[in-house]
N, C-alpha and C positions, 0 to 999 in steps of 0.2 A: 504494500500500500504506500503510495505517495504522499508525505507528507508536506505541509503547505506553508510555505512559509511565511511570517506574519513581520507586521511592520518592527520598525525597529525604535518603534516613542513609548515600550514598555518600561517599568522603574527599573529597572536594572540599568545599573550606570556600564559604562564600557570602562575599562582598566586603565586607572592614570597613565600619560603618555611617561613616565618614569620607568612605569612598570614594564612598559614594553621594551626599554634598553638593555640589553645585557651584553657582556665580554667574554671573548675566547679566545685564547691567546695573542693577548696584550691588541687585542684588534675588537672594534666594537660593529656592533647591527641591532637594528630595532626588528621587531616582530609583528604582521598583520594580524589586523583579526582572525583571516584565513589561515595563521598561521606559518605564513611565508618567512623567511629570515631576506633582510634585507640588508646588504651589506658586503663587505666590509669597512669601516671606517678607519682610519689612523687613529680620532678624538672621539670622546665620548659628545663635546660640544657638537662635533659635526655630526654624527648620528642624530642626535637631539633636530638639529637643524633641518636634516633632512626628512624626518620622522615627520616635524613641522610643517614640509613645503607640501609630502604624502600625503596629508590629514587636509590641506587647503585644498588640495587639487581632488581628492572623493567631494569634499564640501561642496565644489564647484561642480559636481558634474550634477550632481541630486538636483540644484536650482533648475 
């Protein structure tokens, strides 16, 4: 059976953009919701950063 999937304005919050950072060997990547690794960065700044530009540009397509 197929299940359906429903909008995404339920109370459940999505995972602070902190939480999705993490490091593996002295190199960092941020993490999708789909669970993609996106990455690798030199800085954890630049991850952040780009994690940031990823998040504007989903915002952008939904309008």
């Amino acid at each position: 059976m197929a299940e359906n999937r429903h909008k995404d304005d339920s109370q459940e919050s999505a995972p602070d953009r902190s939480e999705r950072l993490f490091s593996e060997q002295d190199l960092w990547y941020f993490k999708t919701r789909e669970g993609d690794q996106v990455g690798p960065f030199r800085y954890r700044s630049e991850a952040q950063s780009n994690l940031e530009s990823f998040m504007e540009e989903l915002k952008a397509k939904l309008k």
